[in-house]
N, C-alpha and C positions, 0 to 999 in steps of 0.2 A: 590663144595658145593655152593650152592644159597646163597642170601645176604639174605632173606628172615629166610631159616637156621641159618644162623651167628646172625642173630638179636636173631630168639628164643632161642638160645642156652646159649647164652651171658644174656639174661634173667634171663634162668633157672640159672648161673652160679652163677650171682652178685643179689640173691635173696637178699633183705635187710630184719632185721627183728629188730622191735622197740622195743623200750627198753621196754614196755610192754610187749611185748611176751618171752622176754628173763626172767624177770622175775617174770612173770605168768605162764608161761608152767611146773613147774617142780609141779606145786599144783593147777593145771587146774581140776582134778578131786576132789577134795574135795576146788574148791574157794568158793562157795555160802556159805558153812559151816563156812569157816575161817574169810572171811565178816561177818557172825551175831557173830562170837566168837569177833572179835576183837572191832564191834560195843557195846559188851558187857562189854569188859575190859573198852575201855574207859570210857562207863560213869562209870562204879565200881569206877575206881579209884578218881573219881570226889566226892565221899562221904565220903574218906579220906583226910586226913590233906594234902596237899604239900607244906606249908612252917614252916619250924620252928619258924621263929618271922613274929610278927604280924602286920607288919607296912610294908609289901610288897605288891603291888598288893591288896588291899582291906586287909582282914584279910582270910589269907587264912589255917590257922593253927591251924582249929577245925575241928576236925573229926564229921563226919554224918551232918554239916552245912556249903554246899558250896555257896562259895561267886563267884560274876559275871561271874569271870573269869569260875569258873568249873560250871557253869549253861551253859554257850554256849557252853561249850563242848558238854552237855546232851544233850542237843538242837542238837546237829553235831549228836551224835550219835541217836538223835530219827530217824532224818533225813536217816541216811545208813541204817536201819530198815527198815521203810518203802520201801526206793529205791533195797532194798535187795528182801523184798518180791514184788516188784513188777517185780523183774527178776525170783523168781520163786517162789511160793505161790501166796494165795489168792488175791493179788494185781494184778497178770499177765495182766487181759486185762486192766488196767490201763497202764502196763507196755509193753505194743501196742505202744499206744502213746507217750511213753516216751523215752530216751536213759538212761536205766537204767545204765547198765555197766558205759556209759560215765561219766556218773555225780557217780556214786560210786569211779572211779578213782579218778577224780577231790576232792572231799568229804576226801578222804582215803589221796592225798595227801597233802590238805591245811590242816587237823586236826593236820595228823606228822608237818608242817612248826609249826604253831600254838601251838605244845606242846614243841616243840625245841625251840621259840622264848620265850615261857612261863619259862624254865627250867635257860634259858640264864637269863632269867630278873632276876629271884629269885638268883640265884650264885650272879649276878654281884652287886645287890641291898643287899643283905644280908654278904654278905661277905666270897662266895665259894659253893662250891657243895654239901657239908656236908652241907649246912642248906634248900637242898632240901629235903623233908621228899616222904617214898616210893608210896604214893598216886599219887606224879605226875610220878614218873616212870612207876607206873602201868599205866595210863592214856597214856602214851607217846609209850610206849608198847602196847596197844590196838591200838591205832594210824598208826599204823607200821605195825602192825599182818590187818587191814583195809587195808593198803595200798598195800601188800601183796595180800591179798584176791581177791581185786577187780582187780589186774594185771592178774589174771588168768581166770576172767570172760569172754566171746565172746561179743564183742558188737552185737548187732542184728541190722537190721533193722526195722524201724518202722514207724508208719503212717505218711503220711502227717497231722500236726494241720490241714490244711486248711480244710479236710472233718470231722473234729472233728464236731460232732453234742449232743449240751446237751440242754436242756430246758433252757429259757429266763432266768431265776430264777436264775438259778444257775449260769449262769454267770455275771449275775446283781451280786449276793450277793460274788460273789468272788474278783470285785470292791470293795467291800464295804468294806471287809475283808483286803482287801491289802491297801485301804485306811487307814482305820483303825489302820494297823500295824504302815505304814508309819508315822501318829499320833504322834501315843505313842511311838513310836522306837524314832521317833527327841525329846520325851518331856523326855526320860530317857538318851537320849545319851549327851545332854544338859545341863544334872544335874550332869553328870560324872566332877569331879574335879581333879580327877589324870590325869596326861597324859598320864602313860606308860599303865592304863588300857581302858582309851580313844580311844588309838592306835588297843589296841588286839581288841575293838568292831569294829571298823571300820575293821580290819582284817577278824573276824570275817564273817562281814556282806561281804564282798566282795568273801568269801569263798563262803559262801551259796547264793549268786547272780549267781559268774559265776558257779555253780554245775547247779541251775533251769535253766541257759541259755545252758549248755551244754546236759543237759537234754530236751530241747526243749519248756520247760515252758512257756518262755517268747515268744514266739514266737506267741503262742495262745493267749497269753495274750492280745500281740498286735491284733491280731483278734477281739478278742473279745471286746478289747480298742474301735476298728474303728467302730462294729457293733452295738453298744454302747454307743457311742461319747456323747450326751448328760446325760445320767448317769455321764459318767467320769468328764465332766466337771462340772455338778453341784455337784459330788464328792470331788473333788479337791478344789471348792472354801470354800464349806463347811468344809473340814481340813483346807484351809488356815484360814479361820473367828475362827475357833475354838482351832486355837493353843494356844493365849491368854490366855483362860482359862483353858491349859493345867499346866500352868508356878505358880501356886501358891502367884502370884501377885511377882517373880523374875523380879527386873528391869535388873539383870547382864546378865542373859538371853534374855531379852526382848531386851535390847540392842543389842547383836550379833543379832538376827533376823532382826531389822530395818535397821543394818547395811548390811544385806546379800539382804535384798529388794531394800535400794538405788543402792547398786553393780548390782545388777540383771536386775534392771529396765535402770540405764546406759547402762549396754550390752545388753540390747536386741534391743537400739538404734542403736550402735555400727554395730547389727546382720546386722541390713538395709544397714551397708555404705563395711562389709564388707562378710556376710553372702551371699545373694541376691546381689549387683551390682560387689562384689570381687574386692573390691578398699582397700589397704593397707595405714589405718590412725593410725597411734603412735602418732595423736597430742589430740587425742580426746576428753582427759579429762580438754583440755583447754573449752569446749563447759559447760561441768557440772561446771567448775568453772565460767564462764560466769552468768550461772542462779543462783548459791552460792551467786554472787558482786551482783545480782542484788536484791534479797531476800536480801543483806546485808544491802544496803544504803537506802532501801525503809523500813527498818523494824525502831522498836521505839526504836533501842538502840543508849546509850547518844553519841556514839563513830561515828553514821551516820550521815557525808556528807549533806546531803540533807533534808530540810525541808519537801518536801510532803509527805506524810505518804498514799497511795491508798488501798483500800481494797486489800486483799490478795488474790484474785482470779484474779485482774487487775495486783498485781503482779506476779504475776503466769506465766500470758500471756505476761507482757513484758519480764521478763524474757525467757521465749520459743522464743520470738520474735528476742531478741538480741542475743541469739544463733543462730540461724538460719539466722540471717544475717551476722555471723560472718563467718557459714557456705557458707553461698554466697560467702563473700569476698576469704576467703582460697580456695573456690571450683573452680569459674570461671576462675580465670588466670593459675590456675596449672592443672587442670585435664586435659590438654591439655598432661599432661607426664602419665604415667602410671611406674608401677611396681616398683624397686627400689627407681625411681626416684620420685615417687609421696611418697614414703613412709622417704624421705631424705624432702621431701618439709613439711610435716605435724609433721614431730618430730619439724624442724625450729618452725612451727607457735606454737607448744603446747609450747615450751622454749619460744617462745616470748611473747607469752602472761602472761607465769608468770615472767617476768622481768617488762613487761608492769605494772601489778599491783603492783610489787613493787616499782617502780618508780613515781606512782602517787600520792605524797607524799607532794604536796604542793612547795615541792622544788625542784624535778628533773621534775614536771610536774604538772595538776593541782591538788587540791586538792579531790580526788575523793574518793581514797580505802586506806588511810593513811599508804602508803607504804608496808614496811614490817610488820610493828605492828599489821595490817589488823584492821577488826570491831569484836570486841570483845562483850561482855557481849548483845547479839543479843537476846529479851524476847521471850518466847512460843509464839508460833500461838495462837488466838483467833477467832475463827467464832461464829461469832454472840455471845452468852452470855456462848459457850464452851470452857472451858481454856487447853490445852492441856499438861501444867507442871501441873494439876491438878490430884490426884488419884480420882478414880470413883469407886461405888461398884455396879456390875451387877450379881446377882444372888447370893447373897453371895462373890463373889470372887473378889477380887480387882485387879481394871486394873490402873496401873500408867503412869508414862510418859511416857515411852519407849512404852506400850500400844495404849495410844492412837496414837501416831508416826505410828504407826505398821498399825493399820485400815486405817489410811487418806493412808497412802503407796499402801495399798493393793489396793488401789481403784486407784491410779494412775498404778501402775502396772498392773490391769487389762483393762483399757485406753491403757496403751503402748502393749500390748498384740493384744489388738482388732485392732488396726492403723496396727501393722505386720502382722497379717494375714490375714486381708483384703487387704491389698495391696501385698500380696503376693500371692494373686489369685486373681488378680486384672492384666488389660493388662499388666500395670507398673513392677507387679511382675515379670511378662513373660519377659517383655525389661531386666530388672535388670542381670535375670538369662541369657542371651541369650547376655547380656555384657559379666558374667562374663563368657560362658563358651567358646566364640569366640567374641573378640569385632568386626575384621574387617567383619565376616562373617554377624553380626548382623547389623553394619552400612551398608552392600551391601543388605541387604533383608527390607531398610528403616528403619529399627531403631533408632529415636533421640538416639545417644550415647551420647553425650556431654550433652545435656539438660535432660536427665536422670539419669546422675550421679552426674550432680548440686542438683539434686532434691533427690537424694539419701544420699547427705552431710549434702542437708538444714535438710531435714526432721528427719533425726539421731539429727542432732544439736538441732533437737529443742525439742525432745524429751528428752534430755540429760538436755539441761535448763530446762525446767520444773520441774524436778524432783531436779536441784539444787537448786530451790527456797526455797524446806521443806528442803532438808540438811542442808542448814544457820541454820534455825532454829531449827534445832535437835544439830548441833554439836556444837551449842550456839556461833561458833565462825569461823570467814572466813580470812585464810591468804595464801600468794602466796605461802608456803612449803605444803598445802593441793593437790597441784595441777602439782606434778614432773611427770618427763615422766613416772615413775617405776608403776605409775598407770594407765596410757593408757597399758601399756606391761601388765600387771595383766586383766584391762578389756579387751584385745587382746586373751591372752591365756583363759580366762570362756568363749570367742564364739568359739577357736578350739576345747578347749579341750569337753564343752560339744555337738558340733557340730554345725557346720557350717550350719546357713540356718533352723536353728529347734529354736523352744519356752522351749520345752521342755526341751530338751539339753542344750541352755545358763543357765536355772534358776540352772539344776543338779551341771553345770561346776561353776557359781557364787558362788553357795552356798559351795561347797569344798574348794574353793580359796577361801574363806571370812571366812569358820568356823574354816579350820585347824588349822591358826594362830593363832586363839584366843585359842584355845583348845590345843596346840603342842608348848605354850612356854617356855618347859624346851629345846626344841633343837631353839630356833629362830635361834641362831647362824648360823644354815644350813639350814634356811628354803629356802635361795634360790636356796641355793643343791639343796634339796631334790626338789624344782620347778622345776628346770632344769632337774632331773632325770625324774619325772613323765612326762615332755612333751617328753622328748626323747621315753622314753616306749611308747608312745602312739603314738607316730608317727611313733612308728616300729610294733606295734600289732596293731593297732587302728587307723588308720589315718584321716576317718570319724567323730572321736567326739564319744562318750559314747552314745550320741544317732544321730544317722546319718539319713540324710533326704533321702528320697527314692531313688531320683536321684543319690544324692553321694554315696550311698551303689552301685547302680547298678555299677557305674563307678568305683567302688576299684574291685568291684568281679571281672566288663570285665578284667580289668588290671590284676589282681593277674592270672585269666585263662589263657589269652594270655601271662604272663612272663613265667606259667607254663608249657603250650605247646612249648613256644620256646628253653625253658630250654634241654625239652624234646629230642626235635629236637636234641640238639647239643650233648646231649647222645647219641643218637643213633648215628648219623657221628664218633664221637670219639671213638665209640666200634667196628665200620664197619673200621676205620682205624686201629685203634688197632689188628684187627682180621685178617686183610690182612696183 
C-alpha cells in the first residue's frame, strides 16, 4: 500500500468531530425552529419575577417590570431573532454577508454563561436557590434550548465584507448610530452603582461585541471606518465634547472620566517609547511625575518652593521640557542595552526618581518638593478671567470642576493624538517600526538606531510632562507615593492590552484599566488577580491588543499559519510511523 494511501485512510479513520457537531447533529433538522423557540423562552422569562427579595441585582422581583439585568437579555434575545431569520427567512440576503450560524452559537452560548452567572448571584446574595423565582429558570432554559438550537445549524459560507456595496448614507448614518450608542452606553454604564450589576453589563456587552465580530460585523465596520475616516473622526470628537453633557452636572462621574484621559493621554506617550520604537520602559511614570513637581512648585500654593509664579502655558512647556530632558539623561547612556536589560535600567531610574523627590526635603537635599509631605493644597488653573474649580451653566446643564478638567484634557489629548500619528507616518515612524522589528537589520540599511530611540524617550517624556502639569492641578496635590512602579506596569499593560502601535486601542486598553477599579470595588482585594488573569487571556487569545495595527495582525496570522502547518506536518510523520 502507498504512503499516499496510509495518509488518506488514517484521515478517514481519525475523523474529529467538534463539539458542535456532536451536539447539534441529533436536532440538525428542526435547529432553525428550536433557535427562535428558545430565543422566545428567554425573553418570556425576563417578564417574570427572578428574585424573591428586592435588594438583589436591581429589583428584580416584580413580575411584567424587568429591571436591567432582564432588559439585556431581551436585547440578547432580539438579537438571535434577527440573526435566526437571517439564516433563513426574510433576512437571508442580509444573511450573505453575515456568519449567521457563527454569531447564533456564540449568542446561544454567552446568554446560558450569562443566565448561570445571573442564578449564582441571586442564590449566593440572597441566601440559596430557593429565593430564585421560576422567571430566571425559564430564561436560563430558553438560554440552553438557544444554545442547543444553534449547535445544530450548518455554518455557511459567506461574502467577503470587502465587495459589500451600500449607498454613502447609509454607512455614514451607521457611524452615527454606533457613535451614538457608544454615548449613551458610557453615560448609563457610569451611572450603574452596584457592581455585581456593573459586571453583567460589561458581560453583557462583550457577549454582543464578540457575536457582531464573529458574525463578521466589524469587519465592515472597519471598511467602512477607513472609507469614511473623516466622518468617524469628527464623530468621535463630537461624542468626546458631548459626554459632559451627558452626566447631569455628576462630578463622581466626571471625575473617573478625567482620570481615564490623564491615563490615556500618558499611554499614548508611552505608545511612542514602546508601541513604534519597541523599547521596554517600567520607569515611565517617573516622566508624568516630572511634569506633576513642575506644575507643583510653579503653581500659587502656600506649600510652593519657589517664588515665580509664570503663566500656565510657560508652565506647561517647562514642564514638557524637564521631562524630556530627563528623558535625554535615562535615554543616552543606557539605550546602548536593549531588552531586559534596558527594562532593569528604567525600573532603576522610575524608583530613583521617587526617592529623589522625597529626599528633597531641605534636609536630605535642597529644598525643592518638601520631601515626602509633597505640595499640597495646589489652587485650580485660571486662564485668563476662567476659573476651572468653578461650576458653569451651558445650555441649562451644569458643568463643574471635574468638567471643566475634562475639556482642557480633551484638547491636550487630541495634541498627543496628532504628534503620534504624524510621526507615525512620518520617516521617524518608518525608523521606529524598522527598530523594533529588526534592530541590527535596520542599523545595516542606515538607520540612526541610537539617535532614534533617544528621540523616541525624549519625545514620550515629554508628552508625559505636559499632561503632568494639569494633573497637579486636578489631583490638588503632588507626592512621591503618586508615582510607584505599579503605575508604569498599569500604563505598560493599556498599550498591550489595547494594542501596540494603535491610538485607538491604547484609549479602549486605558479606559478598562482606569474604569474597572473604580466601578469593581467590592472585589479590590483581587483586582490584581483578576489583572493578571485578564492579560494572561489575552496573550493566549489575543496577543495583538483588542485593536491590533495592521502589521501586527498580519504577523500573528503568518505565525498562527505556519505553527499550523508545521503542526500538520508532524501529524502526518507520526501517522505514516504509526502505520508502518
Amino acid at each position: 500500500m502507498s504512503i499516499d494511501t496510509d495518509i488518506e485512510e488514517t484521515y478517514d479513520d481519525t475523523e474529529r468531530v467538534s463539539l458542535w457537531d456532536r451536539v447539534g447533529r441529533p436536532v440538525a433538522p428542526f435547529a432553525w425552529a428550536l433557535t427562535l423557540v428558545g430565543a422566545a423562552v428567554l425573553a418570556a422569562g425576563c417578564f417574570f419575577a427572578w428574585s424573591y427579595t428586592s435588594d438583589v441585582l436591581g429589583d428584580l422581583s416584580i413580575d411584567f417590570y424587568p429591571g436591567a439585568v432582564q432588559i439585556l437579555m431581551i436585547v440578547a434575545a432580539v438579537f438571535a431573532v434577527l440573526f435566526a431569520l437571517m439564516y433563513r427567512g426574510p433576512l437571508s440576503r442580509l444573511g450573505e454577508w453575515l456568519g449567521s450560524a457563527t454569531a447564533l452559537r456564540t449568542l446561544g452560548l454567552g446568554s446560558t454563561i450569562y443566565m448561570a452567572l445571573v442564578i449564582a448571584l441571586i442564590s449566593i446574595q440572597s441566601g440559596g436557590l430557593v429565593n430564585v423565582m421560576p422567571g430566571a429558570w425559564v430564561s436560563f432554559a430558553g438560554a440552553i434550548i438557544l444554545l442547543v438550537g444553534s449547535a445544530g445549524l450548518t455554518p455557511r459560507a459567506h461574502r467577503d465584507p470587502l465587495h459589500a456595496s451600500l449607498p454613502s448614507w447609509v454607512e455614514i448614518l451607521t457611524i452615527v448610530v454606533l457613535l451614538a450608542i457608544a454615548l449613551f452606553g458610557a453615560a448609563y454604564v457610569l451611572d450603574i452603582e452596584d457592581g455585581t450589576v456593573f459586571s453583567l453589563v460589561l458581560l453583557f456587552v462583550g457577549i454582543i461585541s464578540l457575536t457582531l465580530a464573529r458574525a463578521g460585523f466589524f469587519t465592515w465596520v472597519g471598511i467602512v471606518a477607513q472609507t469614511h475616516r473623516r466622518v468617524l473622526l469628527l464623530g468621535a470628537v463630537a461624542v468626546a465634547f458631548l459626554f459632559p453633557f451627558t452626566q447631569d452636572g455628576s462630578d463622581a462621574n466626571m471625575s473617573i472620566a478625567t482620570q481615564v484621559l490623564i491615563f490615556a493621554s500618558t499611554a499614548l506617550g508611552l505608545n511612542i517609547v514602546v508601541g513604534l520604537a519597541g523599547l521596554l520602559d517600567l520607569g515611565y511614570i517617573a516622566f508624568l511625575g516630572a511634569g506633576a513637581y513642575v506644575g507643583a512648585i510653579f503653581s500659587h500654593s502656600a506649600f510652593s518652593t519657589v517664588g515665580w509664579k509664570p503663566p500656565f502655558i510657560v508652565v506647561v512647556i517647562m514642564g514638557a521640557l524637564v521631562s524630556a530632558t530627563l528623558g535625554l539623561i535615562i535615554g543616552s547612556p543606557t539605550l546602548r542595552v536593549s531588552g531586559d536589560y534596558l527594562a532593569i535600567v528604567t525600573l532603576a531610574f522610575g524608583e530613583i526618581f521617587r526617592l529623589t523627590m522625597g529626599n528633597l526635603d531641605g534636609q536630605d537635599g535642597p529644598l525643592l518638593t518638601n520631601g515626602p509631605n509633597g505640595i499640597p493644597a495646589i489652587p485650580d488653573l485660571e486662564i485668563g478671567s476662567f476659573n476651572f474649580g468653578e461650576t458653569h451653566e451651558v445650555a441649562g446643564i451644569t458643568l463643574g470642576r471635574f468638567a471643566n478638567y475634562y475639556f482642557l484634557l480633551l484638547v491636550v489629548a487630541g495634541i498627543i493624538i496628532t504628534v503620534f500619528t504624524r510621526l507615525n507616518n512620518s520617516r521617524i515612524g518608518r525608523g521606529w517600526i524598522a527598530i523594533r522589528e529588526d534592530e541590527k537589520a535596520a542599523e545595516a540599511m542606515g538607520v540612526n538606531t541610537f539617535g532614534l530611540k533617544v528621540f523616541a524617550f525624549a519625545g514620550g517624556a515629554f508628552l508625559a510632562g505636559m499632561v503632568g502639569t494639569i494633573k497637579a492641578h486636578h489631583d490638588v496635590s503632588v507626592t512621591p507615593d503618586q508615582y510607584i512602579f505599579l503605575e508604569s506596569a498599569f500604563l505598560l499593560a493599556a498599550v498591550v492590552l489595547g494594542g501596540m502601535g494603535t491610538v485607538a486601542g491604547v484609549l479602549i486598553g486605558a479606559t478598562i484599566l482606569k474604569l474597572l477599579p473604580e466601578k469593581l470595588r467590592f472585589v479590590a482585594d483581587y483586582r490584581l488577580l483578576i489583572f493578571g488573569l485578564l492579560l494572561v487571556l489575552m496573550m493566549r487569545f489575543r496577543p495583538e491588543g483588542i485593536i491590533a495595527s495592521k502589521r501586527r495582525q498580519l504577523e500573528f496570522h503568518e505565525e498562527d499559519e505556519e505553527l499550523a502547518t508545521r503542526i500538520e506536518e508532524v501529524h502526518l510523520v507520526e501517522e505514516q510511523e504509526a502505520k508502518a
